[in-house]
C-alpha positions in Angstrom: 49.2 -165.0 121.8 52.2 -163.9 120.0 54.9 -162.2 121.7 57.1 -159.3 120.3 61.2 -160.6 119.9 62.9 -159.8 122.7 66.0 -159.2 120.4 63.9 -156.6 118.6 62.7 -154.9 122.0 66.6 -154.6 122.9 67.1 -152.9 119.4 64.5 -150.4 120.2 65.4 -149.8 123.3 69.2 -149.5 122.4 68.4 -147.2 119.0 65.9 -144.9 121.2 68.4 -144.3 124.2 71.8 -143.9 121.9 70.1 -141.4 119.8 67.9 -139.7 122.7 69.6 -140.4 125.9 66.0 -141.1 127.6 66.6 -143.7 130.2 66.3 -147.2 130.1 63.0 -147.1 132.5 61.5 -144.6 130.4 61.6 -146.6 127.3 60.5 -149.4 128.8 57.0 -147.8 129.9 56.2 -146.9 126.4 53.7 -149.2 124.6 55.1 -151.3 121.6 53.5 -148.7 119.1 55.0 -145.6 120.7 58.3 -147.2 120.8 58.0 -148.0 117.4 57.0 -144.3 116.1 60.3 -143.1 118.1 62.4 -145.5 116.4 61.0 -144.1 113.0 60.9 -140.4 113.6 65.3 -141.2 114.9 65.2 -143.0 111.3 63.5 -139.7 109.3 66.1 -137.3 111.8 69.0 -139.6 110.4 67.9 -139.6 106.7 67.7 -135.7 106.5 71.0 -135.0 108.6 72.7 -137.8 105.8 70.9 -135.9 102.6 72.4 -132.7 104.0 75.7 -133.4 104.2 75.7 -135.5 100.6 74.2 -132.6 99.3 77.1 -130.3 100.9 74.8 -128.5 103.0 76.0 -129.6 106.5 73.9 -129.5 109.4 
């Protein structure tokens, strides 16, 4: 059986409660997969705020 990093799972869980405020217990009932499609939907929301203000459109 191989087991998920634990330093990973402390990434997600640290990336998806900065940017979401969702507590800790929350997180932590989410199945890897889920976890993982919040961390990249917070990725997407980043990449589109930072192309709007290079492109000198703000938020």
């Amino acid at each position: 059986m191989v087991r998920y990093p634990l330093e990973r799972l402390y990434e997600e869980i640290a990336y998806i409660a900065y940017y979401f405020h969702w507590p800790h217990e929350q997180i932590m009932r989410m199945e890897h997969r889920e976890r993982q499609q919040w961390v990249a939907e917070i990725g997407k929301i980043n990449r589109r705020l930072n192309d709007a203000l290079d492109d000198g459109r703000g938020f």
